[in-house]
C-alpha positions in Angstrom: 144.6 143.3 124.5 143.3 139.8 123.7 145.2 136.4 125.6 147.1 135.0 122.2 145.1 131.5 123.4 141.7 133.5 122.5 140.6 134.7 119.5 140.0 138.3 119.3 136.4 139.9 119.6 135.6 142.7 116.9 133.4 144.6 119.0 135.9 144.9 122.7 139.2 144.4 124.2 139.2 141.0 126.5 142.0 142.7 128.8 142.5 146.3 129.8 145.6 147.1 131.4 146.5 150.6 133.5 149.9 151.5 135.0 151.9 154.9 136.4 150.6 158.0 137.0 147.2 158.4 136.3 143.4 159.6 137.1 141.0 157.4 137.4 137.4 158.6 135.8 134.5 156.8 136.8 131.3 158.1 135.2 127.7 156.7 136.7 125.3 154.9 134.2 123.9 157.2 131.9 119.9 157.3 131.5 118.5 158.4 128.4 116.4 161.8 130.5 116.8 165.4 129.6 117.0 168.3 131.6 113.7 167.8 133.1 114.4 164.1 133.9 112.0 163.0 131.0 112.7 159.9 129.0 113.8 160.8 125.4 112.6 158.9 122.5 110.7 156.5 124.2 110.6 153.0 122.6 113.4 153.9 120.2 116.8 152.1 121.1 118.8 153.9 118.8 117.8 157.2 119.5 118.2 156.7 123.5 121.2 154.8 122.5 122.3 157.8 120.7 121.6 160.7 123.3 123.6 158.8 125.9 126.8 158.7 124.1 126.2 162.3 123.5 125.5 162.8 127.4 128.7 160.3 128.4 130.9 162.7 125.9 130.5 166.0 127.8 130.9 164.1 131.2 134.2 162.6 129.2 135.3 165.8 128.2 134.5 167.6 131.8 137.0 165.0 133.3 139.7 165.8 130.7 139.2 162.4 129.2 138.1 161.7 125.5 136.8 158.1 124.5 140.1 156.8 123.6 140.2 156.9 127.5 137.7 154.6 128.3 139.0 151.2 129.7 135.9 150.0 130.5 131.9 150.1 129.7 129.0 148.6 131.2 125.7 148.6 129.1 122.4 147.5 130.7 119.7 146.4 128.3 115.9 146.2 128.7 115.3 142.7 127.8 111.5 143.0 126.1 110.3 141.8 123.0 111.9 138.4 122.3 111.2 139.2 118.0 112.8 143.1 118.5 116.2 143.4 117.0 118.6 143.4 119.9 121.4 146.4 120.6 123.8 144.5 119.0 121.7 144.0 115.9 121.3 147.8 115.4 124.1 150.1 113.2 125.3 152.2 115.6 128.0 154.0 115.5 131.4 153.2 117.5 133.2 155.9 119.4 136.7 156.7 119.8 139.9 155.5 116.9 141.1 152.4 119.6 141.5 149.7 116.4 140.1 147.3 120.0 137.2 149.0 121.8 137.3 149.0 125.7 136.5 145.6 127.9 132.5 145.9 127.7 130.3 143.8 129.7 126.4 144.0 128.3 123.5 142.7 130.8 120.0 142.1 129.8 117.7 143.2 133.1 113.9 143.1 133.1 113.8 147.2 134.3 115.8 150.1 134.5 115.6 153.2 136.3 112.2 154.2 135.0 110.2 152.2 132.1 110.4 153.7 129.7 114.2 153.5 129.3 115.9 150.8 127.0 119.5 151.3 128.3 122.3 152.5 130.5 125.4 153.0 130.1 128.6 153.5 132.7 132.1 154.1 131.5 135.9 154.0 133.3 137.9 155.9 131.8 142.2 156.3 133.2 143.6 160.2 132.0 147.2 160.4 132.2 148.3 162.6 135.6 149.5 165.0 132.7 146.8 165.9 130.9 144.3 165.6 134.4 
């Protein structure tokens, strides 16, 4: 929900909102490593951008939640290249039908968890004590 005194961002909710029984998901960030703990698709945004989504999906789904659960993400972004597109420049595409995505906070750091990664991503998500 946006305050009626703000206007209302395209891209997030300003205010999430959670009451009655409920579980509570909280899912770590998500690197952009396979199986073996490799960096995929190094120096390509999108593509790491894109395997983490798929990665925070099944971790979604193993909790019983979907992305219309999510009430809050946290992206970390390697800050680099001052003339590289940033995240936000880049069409990606959204996830879950919410007509207001999820409070997000985005934060530029210098490094991640190894350096060859370009983001992270952590999501709460609230399932209702019914379907959990």
């Amino acid at each position: 929900m946006d305050p009626p005194e703000l206007f209302a961002h395209p891209g997030y909710g300003r205010v999430a909102t959670v009451s009655g029984d409920m579980k509570l998901v909280f899912i770590a960030g998500q690197t952009p490593t396979d199986e073996n703990y490799k960096c995929v698709a190094v120096g390509d945004f999108a593509a790491q951008y894109l395997h983490i989504m798929k990665c925070l999906e099944i971790q979604l789904h193993a909790a019983g939640a979907t992305w219309d659960d999510v009430t809050y993400r946290r992206i970390y972004v390697k800050e680099g290249n001052p003339d590289a597109p940033g995240w936000a420049d880049q069409p990606l595409p959204q996830y879950g039908d919410k007509p207001i995505r999820p409070p997000s906070t985005a934060i530029g750091v210098t490094r991640l968890g190894h350096p060859d990664f370009l983001v992270e991503i952590d999501l709460m998500a609230v399932v209702p004590a019914s379907r959990g």
